[in-house]
C-alpha positions as CSV (number, residue, x, y, z in Angstrom):
1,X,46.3,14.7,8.0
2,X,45.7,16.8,4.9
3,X,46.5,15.4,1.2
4,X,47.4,18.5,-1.0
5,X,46.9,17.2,-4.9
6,X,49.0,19.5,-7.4
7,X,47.9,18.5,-11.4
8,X,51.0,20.1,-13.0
9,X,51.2,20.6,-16.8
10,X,54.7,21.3,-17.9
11,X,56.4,22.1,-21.4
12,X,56.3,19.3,-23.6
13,X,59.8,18.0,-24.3
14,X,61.2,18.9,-20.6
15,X,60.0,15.4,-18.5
16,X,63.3,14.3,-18.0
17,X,65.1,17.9,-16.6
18,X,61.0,18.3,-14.9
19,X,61.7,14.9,-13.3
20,X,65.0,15.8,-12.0
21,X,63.6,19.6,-10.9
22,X,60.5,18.1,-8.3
23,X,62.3,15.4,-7.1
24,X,65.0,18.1,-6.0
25,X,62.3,20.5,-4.9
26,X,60.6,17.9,-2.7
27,X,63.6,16.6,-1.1
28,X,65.5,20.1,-0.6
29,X,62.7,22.4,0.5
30,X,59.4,20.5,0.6
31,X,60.3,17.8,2.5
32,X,61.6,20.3,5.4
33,X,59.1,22.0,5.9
34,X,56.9,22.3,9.0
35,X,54.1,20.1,9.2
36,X,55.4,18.0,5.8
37,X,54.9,14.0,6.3
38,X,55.3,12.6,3.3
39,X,55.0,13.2,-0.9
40,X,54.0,10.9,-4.1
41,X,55.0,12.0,-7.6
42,X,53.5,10.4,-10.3
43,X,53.6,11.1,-14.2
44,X,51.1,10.0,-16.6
45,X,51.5,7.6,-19.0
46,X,48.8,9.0,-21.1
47,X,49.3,12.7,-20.8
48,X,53.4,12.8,-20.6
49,X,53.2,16.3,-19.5
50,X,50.9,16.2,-16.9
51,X,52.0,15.3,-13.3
52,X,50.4,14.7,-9.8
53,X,52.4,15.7,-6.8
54,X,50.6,14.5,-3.7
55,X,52.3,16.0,-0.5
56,X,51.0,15.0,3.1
57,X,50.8,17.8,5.7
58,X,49.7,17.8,9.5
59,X,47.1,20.5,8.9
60,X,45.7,22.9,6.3
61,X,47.6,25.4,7.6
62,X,51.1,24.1,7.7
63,X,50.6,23.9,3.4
64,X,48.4,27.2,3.1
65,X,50.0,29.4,5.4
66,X,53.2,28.0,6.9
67,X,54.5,26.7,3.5
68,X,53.2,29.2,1.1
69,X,54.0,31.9,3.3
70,X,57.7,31.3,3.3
71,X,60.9,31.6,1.5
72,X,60.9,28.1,0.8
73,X,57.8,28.4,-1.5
74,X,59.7,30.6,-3.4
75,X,62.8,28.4,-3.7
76,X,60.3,25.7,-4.3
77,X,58.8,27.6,-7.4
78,X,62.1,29.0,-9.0
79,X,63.3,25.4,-9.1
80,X,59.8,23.9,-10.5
81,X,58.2,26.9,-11.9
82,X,60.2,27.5,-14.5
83,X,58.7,24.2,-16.2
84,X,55.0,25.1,-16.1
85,X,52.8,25.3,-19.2
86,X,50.0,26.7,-17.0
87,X,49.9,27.4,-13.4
88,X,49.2,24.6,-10.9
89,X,45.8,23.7,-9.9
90,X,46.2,22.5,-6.1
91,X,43.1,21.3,-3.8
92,X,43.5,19.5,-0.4
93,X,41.5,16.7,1.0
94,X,40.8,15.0,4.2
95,X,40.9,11.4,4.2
96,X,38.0,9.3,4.3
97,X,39.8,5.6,3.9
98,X,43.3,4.5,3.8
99,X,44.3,0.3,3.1
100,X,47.6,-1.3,2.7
């Protein structure tokens, strides 16, 4: 399993239609998508325009290559993109621990 972390900065003023946007984005193209197992979105308390999209794929590739290689990446970013103060900065890790 492969965490991909997004740290999105949006335009200030735009959380609430931003909030509605990535929920859409995640549940109408993300979410089927080959390889996807499961998302967190979280949005700083601190920062109000800053946001973490954690999205769990299979493998590497089913993010970097099945995913961004699509149509559906492009859906993805007309729906999201259009809120961006800067573009995304996205790495992916393996994981090391997991409780709960």
């Amino acid at each position: 399993m492969i965490l991909e972390l997004a740290d999105l900065r949006i335009q200030p003023g735009k959380q609430a239609e931003f909030d509605l946007a990535i929920r859409r984005g995640v549940a109408e193209v993300i979410s089927k998508s080959m390889g996807y197992l499961g998302h967190q979105i979280n949005h700083c308390i601190e920062t109000p325009e800053r946001y973490v999209l954690m999205v769990y794929w299979a493998t590497l590739e089913n993010h970097t290559v099945d995913f961004r290689g699509s149509e559906a990446f492009a859906t993805w970013r007309a729906i999201v993109g259009p809120y961006f103060a800067a573009p995304p900065a996205v790495e992916h890790f393996n994981l090391l621990e997991k409780t709960h």
